[in-house]
N, C-alpha and C positions, 0 to 999 in steps of 0.2 A: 709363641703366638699370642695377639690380643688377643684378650676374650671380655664377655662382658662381664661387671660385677656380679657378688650375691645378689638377688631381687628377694626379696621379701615380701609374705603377699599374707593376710588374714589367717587366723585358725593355726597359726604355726606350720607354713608353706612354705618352703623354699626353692627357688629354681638356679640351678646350675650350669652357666656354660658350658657345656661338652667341648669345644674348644675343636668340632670336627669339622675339618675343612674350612670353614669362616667365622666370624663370630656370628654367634644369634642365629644357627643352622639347629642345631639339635640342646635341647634342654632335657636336664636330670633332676628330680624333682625329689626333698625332700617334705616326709611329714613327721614333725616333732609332736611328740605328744608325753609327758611326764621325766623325760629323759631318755627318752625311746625313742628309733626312729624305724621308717621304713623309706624306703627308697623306690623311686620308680623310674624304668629303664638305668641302662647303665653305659649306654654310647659304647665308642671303642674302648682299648686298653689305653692306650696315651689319655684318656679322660680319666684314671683311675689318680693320680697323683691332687687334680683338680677337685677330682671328691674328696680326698681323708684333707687336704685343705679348708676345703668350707667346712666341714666334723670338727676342724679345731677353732676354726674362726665362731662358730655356735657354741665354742664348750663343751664338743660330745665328742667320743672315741670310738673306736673300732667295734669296740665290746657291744656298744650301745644299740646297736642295728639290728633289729629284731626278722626284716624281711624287705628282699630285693623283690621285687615286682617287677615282671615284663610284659608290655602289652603286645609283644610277637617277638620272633626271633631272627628280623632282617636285622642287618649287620650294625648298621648306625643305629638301631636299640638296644641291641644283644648282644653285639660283639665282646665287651671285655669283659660280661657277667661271670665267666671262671678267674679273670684275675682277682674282679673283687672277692667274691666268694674265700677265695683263698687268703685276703685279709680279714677279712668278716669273720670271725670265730664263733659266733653266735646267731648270724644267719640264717633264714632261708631263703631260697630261688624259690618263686611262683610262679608258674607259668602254666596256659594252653595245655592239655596232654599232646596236643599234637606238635607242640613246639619245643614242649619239655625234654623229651629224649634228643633235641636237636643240641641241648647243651652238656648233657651227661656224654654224649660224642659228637664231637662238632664237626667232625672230616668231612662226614657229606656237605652240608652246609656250606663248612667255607670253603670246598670242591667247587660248589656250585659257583660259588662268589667270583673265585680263579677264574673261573672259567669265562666268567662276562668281563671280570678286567683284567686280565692276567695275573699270574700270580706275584710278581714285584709289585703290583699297585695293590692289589690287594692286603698283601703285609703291610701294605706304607698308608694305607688306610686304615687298616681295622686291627694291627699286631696279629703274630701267631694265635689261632684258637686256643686257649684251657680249658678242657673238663672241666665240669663240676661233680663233684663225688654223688651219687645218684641218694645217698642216705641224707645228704644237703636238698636234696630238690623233692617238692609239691606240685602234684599234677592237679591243678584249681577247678574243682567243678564250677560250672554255670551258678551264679544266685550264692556262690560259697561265701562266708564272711571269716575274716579274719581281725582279730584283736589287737590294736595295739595298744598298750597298756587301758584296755578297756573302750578303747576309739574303734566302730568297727568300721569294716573296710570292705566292702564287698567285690567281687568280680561275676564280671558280666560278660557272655560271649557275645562278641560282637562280628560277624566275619561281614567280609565286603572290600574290604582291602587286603586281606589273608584271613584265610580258613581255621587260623591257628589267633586269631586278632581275641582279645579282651579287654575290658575296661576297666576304673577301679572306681566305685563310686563309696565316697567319702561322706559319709550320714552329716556328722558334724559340723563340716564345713559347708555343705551343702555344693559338692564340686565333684568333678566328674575328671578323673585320669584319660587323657583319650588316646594315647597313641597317634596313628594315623585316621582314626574313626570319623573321627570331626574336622577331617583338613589339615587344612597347614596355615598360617598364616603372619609370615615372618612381619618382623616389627616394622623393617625399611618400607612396607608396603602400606601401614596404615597411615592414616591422618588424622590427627590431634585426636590418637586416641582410639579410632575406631578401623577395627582390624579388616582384612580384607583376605577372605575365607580362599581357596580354592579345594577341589576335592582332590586327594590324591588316588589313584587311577592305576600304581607302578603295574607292572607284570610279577607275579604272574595267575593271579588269581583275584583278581578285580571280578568282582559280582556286583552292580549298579542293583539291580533289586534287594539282595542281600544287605548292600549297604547302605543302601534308604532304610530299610528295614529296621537297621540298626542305629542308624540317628533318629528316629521316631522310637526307639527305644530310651536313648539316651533322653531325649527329648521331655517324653512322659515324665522323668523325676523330678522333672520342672527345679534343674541346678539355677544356683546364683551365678556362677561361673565354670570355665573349662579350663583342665590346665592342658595344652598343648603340647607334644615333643620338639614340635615347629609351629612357635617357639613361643614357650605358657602361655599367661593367665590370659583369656576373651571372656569378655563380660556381653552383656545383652546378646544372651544366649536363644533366646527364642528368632530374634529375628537372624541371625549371622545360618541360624537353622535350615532357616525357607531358603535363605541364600543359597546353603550348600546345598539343599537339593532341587533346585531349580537348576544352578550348576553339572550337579551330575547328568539331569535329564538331558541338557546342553552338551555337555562333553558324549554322550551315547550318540544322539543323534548324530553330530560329525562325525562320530567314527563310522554310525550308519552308512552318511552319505559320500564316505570318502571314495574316491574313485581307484582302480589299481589291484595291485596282489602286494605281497611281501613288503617288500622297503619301501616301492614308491604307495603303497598304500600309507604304511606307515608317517611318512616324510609329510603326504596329505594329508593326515590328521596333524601331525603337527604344528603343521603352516595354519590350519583352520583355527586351532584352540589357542595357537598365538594371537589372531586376530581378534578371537571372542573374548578373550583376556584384556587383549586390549581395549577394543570396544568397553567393557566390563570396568573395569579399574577408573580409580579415580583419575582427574587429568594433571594433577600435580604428581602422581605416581608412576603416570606411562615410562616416563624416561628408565624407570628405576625397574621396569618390568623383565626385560631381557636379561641384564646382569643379573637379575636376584632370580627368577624364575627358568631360566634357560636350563641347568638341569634337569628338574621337574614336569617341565612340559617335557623333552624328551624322553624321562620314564613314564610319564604317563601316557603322550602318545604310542608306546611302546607294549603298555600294561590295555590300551582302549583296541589297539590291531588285534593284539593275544585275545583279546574276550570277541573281535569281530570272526576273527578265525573260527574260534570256537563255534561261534553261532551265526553260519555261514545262511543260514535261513529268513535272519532278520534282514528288514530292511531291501 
């Protein structure tokens, strides 16, 4: 599969095509610091070959990896963190407590995953789960900092898009790991330059308050930049900010006013968030809307029903 090259970004940043499903879908993000590294997210298993690649393209080995970072453990973040783990000799897994035991046993987890796309796609998606040995893994308190060779590294809960969600905010660089916290905002979609945020919304534990909450946390450290899962670095952090949560407040309300129960409710939210996307988006970008975002609106109209369900009260 193409993918796209090393990017190379300030502060000794690197992002990694994950190589999941398209190019420029999921980024794996290194941080070099004295010959050290730490790593953040780790895509599926088929992305592991794509990592110890760029480790040799920088000059750095297996040995060198001080800690894997996950900012939650849906599958295209966390999927192949036992294969790496298992080349990582000197490792650790950081993660969520509540996402953490999701990788020392993965069964439930990609149970789960089978279950939404069966199990043949799911293998062919994300490979068989791996363990991680539980004496390998760090369950990351809130505000916890971690060293890399004297670089510290903090985590941050952030939930709103998963309960298990955390960030990594990088002092030195003045950069904030975001996971799914701060959107998505694939590169097809910007123009000369300036990215085009959405919020992601998946099921099954989308909290819209929770997750304003948490980009106003983000927000506060007043970063230079974000690095993205989908797909890195966004500069002019403050304004892509207001964006996404004016977005979110937008994405809530259609699902407020959607009409229906079950699927056809569902399918109305979708039709609607395609429209405000489109409306929304630049007009050199519309054409490119549907191809590049037609998965995502579907999880996300999917992740906006699940929270309407929930709070059958609103609205």
């Amino acid at each position: 599969m193409q993918t796209l090259p090393l990017l190379t970004w300030p502060a000794n940043i690197h992002a990694i095509d994950a190589g999941y499903i398209r190019p420029g879908l999921a980024a794996i993000h290194l941080i070099v610091e004295e010959g050290r590294v730490a790593v953040v997210e780790t895509a599926h298993n088929a992305a592991l070959p794509r990592f110890l690649a760029a480790l040799a393209q920088l000059g750095l080995a297996p040995e060198a990896v001080d800690y894997v970072f996950l900012t939650h453990v849906h599958l295209d973040h966390a999927g192949g963190a036992g294969a790496y783990m298992a080349r990582l000799p000197n490792a650790k897994l950081v993660a969520h407590p509540r996402g953490a035991r999701h990788m020392i046993d993965p069964a439930r987890l990609f149970a789960g995953t089978a279950e939404v796309y069966g199990l043949e796609n799911a293998r062919r998606l994300y490979g068989d789960p791996v363990p991680v040995p539980p004496e390998k893994v760090i369950e990351a308190a809130d505000e916890q900092v971690f060293a890399l060779a004297g670089r510290p590294l903090r985590c941050l809960y952030t939930p709103g898009h998963a309960k298990h969600h955390l960030c990594l905010w990088d002092e030195r660089a003045r950069a904030c790991f975001t996971g799914d916290a701060f959107g998505i905002a694939y590169r097809e979609m910007g123009v000369s330059g300036d990215p085009f945020l959405i919020p992601a919304t998946t099921p099954t534990q989308f909290d819209p308050e929770a997750m304003k909450a948490s980009i106003h946390r983000l927000l506060a450290l007043e970063p230079e930049a974000m690095y993205l899962t989908h797909f890195s670095r966004v500069d002019d952090v403050a304004r892509l900010g207001a964006d996404l949560l004016r977005r979110i407040d937008a994405f809530t309300a259609l699902a407020q006013a959607a009409p229906g129960e079950g699927k056809a409710r569902k399918d109305a939210i979708h039709a609607s968030i395609k429209q405000y996307l489109l409306d929304e988006a630049p007009p050199e970008r519309r054409e490119w809307l549907e191809p590049v975002l037609e998965v995502d609106m579907e999880l996300d109209a999917q992740g906006l029903a699940c929270w309407r369900e929930q709070n059958k009260n609103v609205g």
